[in-house]
MOPAC internal coordinates of N, CA, C and O (Angstrom, degrees):
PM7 1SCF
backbone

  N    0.0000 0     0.00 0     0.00 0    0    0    0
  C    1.4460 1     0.00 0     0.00 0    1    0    0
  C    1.5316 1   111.09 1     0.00 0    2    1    0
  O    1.2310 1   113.31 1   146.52 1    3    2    1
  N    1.5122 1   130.25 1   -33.48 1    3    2    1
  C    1.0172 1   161.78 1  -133.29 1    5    3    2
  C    1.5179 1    86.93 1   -98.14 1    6    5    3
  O    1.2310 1   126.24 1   122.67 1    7    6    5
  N    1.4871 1   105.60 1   -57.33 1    7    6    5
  C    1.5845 1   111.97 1  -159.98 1    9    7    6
  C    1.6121 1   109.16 1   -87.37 1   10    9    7
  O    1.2310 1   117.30 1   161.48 1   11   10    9
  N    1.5800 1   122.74 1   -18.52 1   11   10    9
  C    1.3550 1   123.80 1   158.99 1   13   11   10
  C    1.5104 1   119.37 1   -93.74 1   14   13   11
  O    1.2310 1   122.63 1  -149.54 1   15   14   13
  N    1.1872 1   112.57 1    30.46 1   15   14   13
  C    1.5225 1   106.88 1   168.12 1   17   15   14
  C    1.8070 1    97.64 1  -120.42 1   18   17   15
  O    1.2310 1   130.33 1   122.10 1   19   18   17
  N    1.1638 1    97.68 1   -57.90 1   19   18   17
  C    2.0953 1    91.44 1   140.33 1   21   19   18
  C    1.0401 1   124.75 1    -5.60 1   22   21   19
  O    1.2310 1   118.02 1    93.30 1   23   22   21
  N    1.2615 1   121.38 1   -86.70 1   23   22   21
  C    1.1835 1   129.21 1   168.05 1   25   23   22
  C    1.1865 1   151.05 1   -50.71 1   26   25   23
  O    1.2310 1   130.86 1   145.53 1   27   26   25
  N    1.8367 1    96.66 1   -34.47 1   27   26   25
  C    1.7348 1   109.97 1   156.49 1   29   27   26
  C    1.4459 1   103.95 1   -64.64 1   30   29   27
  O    1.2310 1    96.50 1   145.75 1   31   30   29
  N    0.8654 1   159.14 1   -34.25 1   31   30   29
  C    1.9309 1   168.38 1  -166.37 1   33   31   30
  C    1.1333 1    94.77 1  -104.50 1   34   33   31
  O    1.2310 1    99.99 1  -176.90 1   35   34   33
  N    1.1503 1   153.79 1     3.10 1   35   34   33
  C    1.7819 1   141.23 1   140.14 1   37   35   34
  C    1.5181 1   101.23 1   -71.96 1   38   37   35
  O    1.2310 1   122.16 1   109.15 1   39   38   37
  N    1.4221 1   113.46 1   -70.85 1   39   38   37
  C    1.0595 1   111.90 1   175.56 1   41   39   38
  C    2.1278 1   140.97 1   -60.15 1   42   41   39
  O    1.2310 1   128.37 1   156.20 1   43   42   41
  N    1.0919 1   101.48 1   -23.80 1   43   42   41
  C    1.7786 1   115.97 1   150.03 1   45   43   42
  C    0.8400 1    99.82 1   -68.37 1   46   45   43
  O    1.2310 1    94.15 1   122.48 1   47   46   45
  N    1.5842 1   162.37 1   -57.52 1   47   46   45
  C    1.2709 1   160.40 1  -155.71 1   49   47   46
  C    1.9693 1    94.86 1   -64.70 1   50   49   47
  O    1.2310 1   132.11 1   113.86 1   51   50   49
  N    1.2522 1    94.23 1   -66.14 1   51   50   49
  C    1.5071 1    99.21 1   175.44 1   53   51   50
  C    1.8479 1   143.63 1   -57.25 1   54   53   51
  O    1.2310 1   150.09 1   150.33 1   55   54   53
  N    1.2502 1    59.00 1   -29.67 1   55   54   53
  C    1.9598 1    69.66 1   155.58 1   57   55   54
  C    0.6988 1   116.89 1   -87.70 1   58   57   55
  O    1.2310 1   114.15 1   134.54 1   59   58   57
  N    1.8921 1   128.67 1   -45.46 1   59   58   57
  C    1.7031 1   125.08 1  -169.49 1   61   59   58
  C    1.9930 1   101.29 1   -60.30 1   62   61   59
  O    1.2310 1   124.07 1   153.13 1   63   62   61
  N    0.7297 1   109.80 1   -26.87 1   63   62   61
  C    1.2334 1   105.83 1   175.09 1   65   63   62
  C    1.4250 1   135.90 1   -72.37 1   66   65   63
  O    1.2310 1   133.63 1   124.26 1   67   66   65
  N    1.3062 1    91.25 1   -55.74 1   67   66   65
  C    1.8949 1   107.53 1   163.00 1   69   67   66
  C    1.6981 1   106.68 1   -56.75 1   70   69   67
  O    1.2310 1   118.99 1   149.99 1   71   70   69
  N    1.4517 1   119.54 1   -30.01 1   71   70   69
  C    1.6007 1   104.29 1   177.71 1   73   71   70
  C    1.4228 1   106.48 1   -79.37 1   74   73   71
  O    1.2310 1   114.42 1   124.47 1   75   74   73
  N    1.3589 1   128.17 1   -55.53 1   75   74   73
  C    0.9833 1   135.52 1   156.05 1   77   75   74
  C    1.6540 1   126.49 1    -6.64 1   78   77   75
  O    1.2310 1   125.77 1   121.47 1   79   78   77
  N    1.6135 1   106.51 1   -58.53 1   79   78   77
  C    1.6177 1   114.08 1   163.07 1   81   79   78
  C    1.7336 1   112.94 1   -55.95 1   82   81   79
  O    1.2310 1   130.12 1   128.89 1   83   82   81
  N    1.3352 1    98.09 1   -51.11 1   83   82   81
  C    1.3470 1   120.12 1  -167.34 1   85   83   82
  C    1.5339 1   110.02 1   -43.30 1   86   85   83
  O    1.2310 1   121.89 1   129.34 1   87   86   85
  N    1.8313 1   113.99 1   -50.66 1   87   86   85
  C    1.1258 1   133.06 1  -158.26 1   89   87   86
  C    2.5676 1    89.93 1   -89.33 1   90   89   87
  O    1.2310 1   128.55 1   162.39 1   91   90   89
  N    0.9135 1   101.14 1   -17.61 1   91   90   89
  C    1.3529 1   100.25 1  -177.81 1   93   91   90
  C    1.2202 1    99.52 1   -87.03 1   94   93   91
  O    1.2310 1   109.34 1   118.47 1   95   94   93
  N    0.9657 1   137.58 1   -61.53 1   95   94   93
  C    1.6272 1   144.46 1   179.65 1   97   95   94
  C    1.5816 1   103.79 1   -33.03 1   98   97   95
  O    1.2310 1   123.69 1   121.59 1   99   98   97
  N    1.6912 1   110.53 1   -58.41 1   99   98   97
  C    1.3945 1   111.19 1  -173.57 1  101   99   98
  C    1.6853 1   110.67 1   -59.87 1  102  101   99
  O    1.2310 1   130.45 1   144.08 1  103  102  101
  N    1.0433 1    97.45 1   -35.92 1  103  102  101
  C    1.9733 1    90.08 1  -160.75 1  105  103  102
  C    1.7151 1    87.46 1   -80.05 1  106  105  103
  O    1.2310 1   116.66 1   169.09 1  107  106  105
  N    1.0374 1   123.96 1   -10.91 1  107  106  105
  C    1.4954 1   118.33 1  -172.39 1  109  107  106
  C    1.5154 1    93.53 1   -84.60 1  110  109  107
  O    1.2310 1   116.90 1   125.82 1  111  110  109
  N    1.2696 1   123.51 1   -54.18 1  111  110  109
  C    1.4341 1   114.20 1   176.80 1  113  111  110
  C    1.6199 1   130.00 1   -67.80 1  114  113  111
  O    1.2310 1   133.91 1  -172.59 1  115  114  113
  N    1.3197 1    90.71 1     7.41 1  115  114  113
  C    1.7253 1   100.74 1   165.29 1  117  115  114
  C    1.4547 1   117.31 1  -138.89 1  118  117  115
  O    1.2310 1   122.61 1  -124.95 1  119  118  117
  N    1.4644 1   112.61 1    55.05 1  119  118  117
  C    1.3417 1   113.71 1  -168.51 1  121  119  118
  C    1.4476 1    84.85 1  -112.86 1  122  121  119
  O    1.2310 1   107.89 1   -36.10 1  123  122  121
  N    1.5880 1   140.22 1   143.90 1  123  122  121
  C    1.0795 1   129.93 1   173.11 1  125  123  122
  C    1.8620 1   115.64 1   -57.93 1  126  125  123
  O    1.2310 1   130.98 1   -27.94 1  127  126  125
  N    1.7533 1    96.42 1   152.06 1  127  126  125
  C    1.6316 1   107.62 1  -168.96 1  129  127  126
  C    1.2570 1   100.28 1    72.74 1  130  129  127
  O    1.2310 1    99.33 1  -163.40 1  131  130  129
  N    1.4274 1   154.85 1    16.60 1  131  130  129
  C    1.4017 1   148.65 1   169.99 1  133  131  130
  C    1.1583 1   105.32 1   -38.87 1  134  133  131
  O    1.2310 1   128.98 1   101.96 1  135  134  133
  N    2.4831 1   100.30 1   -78.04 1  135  134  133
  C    1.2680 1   122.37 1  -170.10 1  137  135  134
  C    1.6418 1   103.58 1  -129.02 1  138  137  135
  O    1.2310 1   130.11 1    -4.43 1  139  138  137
  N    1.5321 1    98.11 1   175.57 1  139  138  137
  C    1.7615 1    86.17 1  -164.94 1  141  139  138
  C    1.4190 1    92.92 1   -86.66 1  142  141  139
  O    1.2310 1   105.69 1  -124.14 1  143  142  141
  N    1.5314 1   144.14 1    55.86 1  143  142  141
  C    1.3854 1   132.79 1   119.39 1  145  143  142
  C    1.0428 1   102.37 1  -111.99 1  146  145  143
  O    1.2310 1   110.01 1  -165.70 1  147  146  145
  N    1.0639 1   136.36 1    14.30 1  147  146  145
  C    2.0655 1   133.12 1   158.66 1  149  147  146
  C    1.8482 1    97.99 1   -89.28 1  150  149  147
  O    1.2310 1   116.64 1   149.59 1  151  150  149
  N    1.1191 1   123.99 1   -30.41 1  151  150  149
  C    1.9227 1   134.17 1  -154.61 1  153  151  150
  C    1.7442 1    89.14 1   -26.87 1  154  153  151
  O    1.2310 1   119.46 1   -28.87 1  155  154  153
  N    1.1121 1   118.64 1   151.13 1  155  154  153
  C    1.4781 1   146.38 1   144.53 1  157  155  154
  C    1.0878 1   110.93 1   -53.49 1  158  157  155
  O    1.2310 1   107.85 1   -69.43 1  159  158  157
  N    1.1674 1   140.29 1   110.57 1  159  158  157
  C    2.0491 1   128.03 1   153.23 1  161  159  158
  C    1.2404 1   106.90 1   -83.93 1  162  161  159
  O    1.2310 1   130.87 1   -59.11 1  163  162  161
  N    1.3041 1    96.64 1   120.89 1  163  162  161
  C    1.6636 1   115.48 1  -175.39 1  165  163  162
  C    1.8313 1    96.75 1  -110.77 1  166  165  163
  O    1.2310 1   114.40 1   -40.39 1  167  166  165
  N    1.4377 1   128.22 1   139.61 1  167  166  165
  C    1.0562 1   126.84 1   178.05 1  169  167  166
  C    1.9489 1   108.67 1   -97.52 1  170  169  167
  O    1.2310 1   120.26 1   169.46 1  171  170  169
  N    1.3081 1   117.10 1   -10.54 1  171  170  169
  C    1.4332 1   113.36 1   153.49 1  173  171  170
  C    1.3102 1   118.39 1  -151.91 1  174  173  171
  O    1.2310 1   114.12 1    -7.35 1  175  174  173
  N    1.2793 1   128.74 1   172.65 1  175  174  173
  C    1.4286 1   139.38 1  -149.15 1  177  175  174
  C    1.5851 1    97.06 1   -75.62 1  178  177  175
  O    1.2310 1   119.38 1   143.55 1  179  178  177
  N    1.4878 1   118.79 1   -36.45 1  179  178  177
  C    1.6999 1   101.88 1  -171.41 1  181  179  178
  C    1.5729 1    98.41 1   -76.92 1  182  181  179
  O    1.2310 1   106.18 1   178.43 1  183  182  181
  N    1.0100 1   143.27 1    -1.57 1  183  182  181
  C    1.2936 1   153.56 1   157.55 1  185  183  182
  C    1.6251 1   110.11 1   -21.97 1  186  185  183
  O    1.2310 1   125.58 1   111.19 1  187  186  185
  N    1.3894 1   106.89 1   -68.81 1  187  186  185
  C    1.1562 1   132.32 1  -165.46 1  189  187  186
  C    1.4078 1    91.90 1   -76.03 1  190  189  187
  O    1.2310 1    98.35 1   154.11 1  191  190  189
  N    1.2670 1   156.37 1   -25.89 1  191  190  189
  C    1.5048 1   137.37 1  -139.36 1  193  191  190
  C    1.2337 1    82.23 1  -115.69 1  194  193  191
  O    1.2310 1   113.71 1   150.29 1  195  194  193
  N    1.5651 1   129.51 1   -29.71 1  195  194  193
  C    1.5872 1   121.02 1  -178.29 1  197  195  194
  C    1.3249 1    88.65 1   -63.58 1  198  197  195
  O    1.2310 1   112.86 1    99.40 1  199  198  197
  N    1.2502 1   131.08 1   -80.60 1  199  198  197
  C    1.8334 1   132.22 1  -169.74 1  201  199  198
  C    1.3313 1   106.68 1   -37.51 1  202  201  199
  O    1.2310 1    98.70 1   137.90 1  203  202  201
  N    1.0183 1   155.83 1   -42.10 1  203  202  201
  C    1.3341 1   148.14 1  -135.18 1  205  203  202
  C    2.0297 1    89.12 1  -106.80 1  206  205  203
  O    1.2310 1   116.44 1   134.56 1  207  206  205
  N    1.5608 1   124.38 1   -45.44 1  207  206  205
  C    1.2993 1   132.79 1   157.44 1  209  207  206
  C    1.4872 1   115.63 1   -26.44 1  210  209  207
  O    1.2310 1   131.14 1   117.12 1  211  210  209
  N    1.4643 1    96.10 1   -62.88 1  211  210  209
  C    1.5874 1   111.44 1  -167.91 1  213  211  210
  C    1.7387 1   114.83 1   -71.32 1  214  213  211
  O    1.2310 1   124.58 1   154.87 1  215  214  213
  N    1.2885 1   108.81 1   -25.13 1  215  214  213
  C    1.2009 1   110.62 1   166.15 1  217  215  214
  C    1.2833 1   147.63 1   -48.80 1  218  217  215
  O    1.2310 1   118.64 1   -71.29 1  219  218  217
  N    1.6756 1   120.19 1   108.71 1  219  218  217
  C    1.3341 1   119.96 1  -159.07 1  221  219  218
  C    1.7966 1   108.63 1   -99.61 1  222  221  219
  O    1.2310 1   120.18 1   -31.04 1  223  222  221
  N    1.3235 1   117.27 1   148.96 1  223  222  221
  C    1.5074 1   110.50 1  -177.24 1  225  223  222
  C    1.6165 1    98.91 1  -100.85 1  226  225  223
  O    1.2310 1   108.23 1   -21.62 1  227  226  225
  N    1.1902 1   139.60 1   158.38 1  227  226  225
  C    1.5559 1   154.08 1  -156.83 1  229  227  226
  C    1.6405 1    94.35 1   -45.33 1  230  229  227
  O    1.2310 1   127.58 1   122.36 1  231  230  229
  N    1.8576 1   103.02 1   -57.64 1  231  230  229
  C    1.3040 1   116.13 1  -167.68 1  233  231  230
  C    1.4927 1   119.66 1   -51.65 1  234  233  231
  O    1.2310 1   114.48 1   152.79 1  235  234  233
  N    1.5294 1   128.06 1   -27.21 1  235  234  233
  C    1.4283 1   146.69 1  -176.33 1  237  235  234
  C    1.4828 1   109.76 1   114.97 1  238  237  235
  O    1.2310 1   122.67 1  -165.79 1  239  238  237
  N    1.4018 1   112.50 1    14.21 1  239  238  237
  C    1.7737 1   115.62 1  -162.10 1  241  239  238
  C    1.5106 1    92.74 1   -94.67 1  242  241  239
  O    1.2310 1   116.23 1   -41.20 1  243  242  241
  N    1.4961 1   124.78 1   138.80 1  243  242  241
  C    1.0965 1   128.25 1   154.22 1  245  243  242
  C    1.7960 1   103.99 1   -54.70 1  246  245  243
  O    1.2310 1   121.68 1   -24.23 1  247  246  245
  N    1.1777 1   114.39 1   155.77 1  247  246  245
  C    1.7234 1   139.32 1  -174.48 1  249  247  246
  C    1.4103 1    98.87 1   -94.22 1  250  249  247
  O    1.2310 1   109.99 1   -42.53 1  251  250  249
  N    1.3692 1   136.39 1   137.47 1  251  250  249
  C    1.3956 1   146.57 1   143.03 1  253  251  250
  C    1.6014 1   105.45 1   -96.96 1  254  253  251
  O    1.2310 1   135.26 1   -33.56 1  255  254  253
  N    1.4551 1    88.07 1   146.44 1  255  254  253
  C    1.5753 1   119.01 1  -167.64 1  257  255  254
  C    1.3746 1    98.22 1   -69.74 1  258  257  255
  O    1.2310 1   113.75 1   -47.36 1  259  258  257
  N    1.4579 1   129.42 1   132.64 1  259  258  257
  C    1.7855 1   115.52 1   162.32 1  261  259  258
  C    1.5410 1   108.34 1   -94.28 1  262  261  259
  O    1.2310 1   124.23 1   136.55 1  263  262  261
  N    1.6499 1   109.49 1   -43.45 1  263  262  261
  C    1.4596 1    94.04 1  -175.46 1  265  263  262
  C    2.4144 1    74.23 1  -169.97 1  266  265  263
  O    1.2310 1   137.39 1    14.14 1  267  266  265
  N    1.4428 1    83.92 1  -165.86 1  267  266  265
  C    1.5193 1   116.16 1  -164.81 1  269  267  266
  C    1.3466 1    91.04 1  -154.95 1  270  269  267
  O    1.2310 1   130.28 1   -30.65 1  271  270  269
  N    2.1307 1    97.78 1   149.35 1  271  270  269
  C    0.9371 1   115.47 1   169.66 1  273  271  270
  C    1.4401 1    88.75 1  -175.01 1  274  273  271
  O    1.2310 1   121.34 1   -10.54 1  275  274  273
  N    1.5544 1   115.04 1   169.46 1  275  274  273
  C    1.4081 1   139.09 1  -144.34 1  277  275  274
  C    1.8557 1   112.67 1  -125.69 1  278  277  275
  O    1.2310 1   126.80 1   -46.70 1  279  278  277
  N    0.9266 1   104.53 1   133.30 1  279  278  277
  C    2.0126 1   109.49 1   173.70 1  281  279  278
  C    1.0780 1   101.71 1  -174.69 1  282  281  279
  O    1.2310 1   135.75 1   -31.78 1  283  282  281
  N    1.5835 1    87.12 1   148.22 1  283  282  281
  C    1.6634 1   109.99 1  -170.21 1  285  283  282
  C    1.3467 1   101.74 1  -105.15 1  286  285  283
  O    1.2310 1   121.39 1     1.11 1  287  286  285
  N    1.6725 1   114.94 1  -178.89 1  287  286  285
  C    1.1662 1   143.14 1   150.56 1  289  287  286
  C    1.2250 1   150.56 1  -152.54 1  290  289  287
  O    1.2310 1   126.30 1   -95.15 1  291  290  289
  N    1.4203 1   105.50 1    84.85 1  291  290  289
  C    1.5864 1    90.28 1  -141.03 1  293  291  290
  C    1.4638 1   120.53 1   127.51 1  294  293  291
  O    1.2310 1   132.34 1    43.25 1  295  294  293
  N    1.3028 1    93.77 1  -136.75 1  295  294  293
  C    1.7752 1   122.39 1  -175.19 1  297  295  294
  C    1.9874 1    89.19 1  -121.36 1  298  297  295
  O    1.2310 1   118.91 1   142.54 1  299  298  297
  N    1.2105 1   119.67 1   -37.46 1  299  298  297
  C    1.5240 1   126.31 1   159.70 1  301  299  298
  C    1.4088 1   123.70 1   -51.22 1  302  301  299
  O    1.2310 1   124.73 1   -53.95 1  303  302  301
  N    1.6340 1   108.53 1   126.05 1  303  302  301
  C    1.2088 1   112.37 1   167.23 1  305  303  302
  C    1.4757 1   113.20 1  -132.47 1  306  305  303
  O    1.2310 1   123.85 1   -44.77 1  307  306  305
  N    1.4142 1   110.21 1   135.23 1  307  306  305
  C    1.7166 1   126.86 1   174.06 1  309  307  306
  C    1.3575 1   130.39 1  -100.56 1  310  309  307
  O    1.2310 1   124.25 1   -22.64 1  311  310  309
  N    1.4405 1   109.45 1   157.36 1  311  310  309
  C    1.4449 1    96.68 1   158.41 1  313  311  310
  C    1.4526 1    83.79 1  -142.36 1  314  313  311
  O    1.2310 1   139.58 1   -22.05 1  315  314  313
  N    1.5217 1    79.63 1   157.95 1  315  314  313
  C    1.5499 1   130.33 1  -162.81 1  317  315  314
  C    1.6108 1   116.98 1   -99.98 1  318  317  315
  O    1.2310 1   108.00 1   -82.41 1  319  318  317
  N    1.3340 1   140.01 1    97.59 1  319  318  317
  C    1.3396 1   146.86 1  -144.84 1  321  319  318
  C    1.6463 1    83.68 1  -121.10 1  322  321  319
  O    1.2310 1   120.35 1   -39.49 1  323  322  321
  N    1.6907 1   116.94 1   140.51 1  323  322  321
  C    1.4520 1   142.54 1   172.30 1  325  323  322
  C    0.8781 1    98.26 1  -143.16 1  326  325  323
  O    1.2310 1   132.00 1   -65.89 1  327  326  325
  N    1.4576 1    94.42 1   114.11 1  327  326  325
  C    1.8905 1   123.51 1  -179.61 1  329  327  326
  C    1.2801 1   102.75 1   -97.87 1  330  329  327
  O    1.2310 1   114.66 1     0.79 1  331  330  329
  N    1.4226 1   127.73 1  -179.21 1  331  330  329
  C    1.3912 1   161.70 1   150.74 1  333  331  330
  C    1.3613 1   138.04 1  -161.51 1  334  333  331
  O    1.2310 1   121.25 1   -62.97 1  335  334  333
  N    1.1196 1   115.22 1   117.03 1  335  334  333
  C    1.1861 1   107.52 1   167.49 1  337  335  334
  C    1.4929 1   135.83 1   -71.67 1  338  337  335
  O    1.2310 1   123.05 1   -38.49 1  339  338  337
  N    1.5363 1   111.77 1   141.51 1  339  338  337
  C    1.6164 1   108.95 1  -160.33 1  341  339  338
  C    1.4630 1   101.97 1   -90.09 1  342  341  339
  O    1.2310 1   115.41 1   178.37 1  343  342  341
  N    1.3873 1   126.32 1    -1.63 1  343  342  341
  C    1.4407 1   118.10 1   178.52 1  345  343  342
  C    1.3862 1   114.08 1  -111.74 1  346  345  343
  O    1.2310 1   113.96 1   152.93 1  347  346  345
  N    1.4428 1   129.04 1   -27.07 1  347  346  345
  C    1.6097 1   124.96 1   177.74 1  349  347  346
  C    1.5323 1   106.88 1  -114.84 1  350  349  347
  O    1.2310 1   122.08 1   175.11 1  351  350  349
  N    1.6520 1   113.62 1    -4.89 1  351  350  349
  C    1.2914 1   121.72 1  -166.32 1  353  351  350
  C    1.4700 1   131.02 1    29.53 1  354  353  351
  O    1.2310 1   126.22 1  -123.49 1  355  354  353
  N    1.3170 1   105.65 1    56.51 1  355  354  353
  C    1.2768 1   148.02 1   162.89 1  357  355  354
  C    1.7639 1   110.51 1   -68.53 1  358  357  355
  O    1.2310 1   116.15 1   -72.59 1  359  358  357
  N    1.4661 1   124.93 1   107.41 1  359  358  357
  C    1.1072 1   137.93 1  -171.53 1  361  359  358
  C    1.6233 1    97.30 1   -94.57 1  362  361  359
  O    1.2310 1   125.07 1   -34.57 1  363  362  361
  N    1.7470 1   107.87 1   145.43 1  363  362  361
  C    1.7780 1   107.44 1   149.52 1  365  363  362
  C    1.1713 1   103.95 1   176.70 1  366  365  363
  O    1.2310 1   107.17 1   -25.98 1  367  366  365
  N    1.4779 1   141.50 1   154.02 1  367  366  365
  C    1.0714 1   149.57 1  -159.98 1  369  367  366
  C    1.5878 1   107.73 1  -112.81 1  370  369  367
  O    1.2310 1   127.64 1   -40.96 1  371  370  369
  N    1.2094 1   102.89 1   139.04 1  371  370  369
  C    1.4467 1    90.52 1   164.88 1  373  371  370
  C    1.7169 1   103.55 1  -144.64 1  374  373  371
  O    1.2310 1   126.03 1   -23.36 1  375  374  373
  N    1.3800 1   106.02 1   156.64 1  375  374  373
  C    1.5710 1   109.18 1  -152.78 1  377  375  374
  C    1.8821 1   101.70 1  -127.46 1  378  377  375
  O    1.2310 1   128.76 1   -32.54 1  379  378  377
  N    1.4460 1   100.73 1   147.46 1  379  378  377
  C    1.0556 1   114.23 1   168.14 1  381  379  378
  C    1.5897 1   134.43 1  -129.58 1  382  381  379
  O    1.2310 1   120.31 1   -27.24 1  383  382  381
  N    1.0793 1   117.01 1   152.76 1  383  382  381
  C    0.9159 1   134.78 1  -172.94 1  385  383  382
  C    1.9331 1   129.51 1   -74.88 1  386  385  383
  O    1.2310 1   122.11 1   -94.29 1  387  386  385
  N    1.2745 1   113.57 1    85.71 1  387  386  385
  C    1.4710 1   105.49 1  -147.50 1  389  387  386
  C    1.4916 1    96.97 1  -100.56 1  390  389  387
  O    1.2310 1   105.27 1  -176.41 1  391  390  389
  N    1.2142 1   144.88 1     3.59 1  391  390  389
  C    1.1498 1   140.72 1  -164.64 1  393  391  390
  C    1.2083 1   127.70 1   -32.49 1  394  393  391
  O    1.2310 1   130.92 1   123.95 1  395  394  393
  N    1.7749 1    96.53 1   -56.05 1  395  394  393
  C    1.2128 1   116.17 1  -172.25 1  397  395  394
  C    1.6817 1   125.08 1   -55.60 1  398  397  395
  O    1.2310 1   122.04 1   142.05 1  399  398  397
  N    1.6498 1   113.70 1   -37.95 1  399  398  397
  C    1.2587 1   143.26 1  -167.61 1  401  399  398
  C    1.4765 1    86.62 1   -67.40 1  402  401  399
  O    1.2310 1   116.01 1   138.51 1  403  402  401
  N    1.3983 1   125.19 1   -41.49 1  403  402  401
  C    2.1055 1   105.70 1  -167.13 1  405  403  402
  C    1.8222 1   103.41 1   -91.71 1  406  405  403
  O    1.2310 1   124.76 1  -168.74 1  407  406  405
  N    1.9062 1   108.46 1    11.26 1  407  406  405
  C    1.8182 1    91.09 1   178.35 1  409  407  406
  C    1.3400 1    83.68 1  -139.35 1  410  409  407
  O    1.2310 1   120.10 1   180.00 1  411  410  409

């Protein structure tokens, strides 16, 4: 009896956790700049360097920039920000929306 109540509490233990991930993952994939239908519209380029500053990684580490790069869609054009974090080195991009800045 001893050893299946054990076991029910290994396993509750294990789920609270896996939902837990589950429920972090989601709000992370809808945090604005996620994906380029989440992008930021920024109306000029220092726009983005304030956001990319302010950016926190899960762990509490501010993100360093790796590089930038550009894609369209459309009549839409983005750029594309690759972060990392310098303490869990945790990679992710987050994208913006520059449209506005070329009209």
């Amino acid at each position: 009896m001893t050893g299946l109540l054990m076991a029910f509490a290994v396993l509750a233990a294990v789920a609270a956790v896996g939902l837990r991930r589950v429920r972090r993952l989601r709000a992370e994939r809808r945090r604005p700049g996620a994906s380029i239908d989440r992008a930021v519209v920024v109306r000029r380029f220092d726009e983005i360097d304030v956001r990319l500053a302010a950016h926190v990684c899960r762990c509490g580490s501010h993100m360093g920039l790796l590089g930038e790069s550009s894609t369209t869609r459309g009549a839409q054009r983005f750029r594309v920000s690759r972060l990392r974090c310098p303490e869990c080195e945790r990679e992710e991009r987050m994208y913006f929306d520059v449209t506005a800045v070329f009209h």
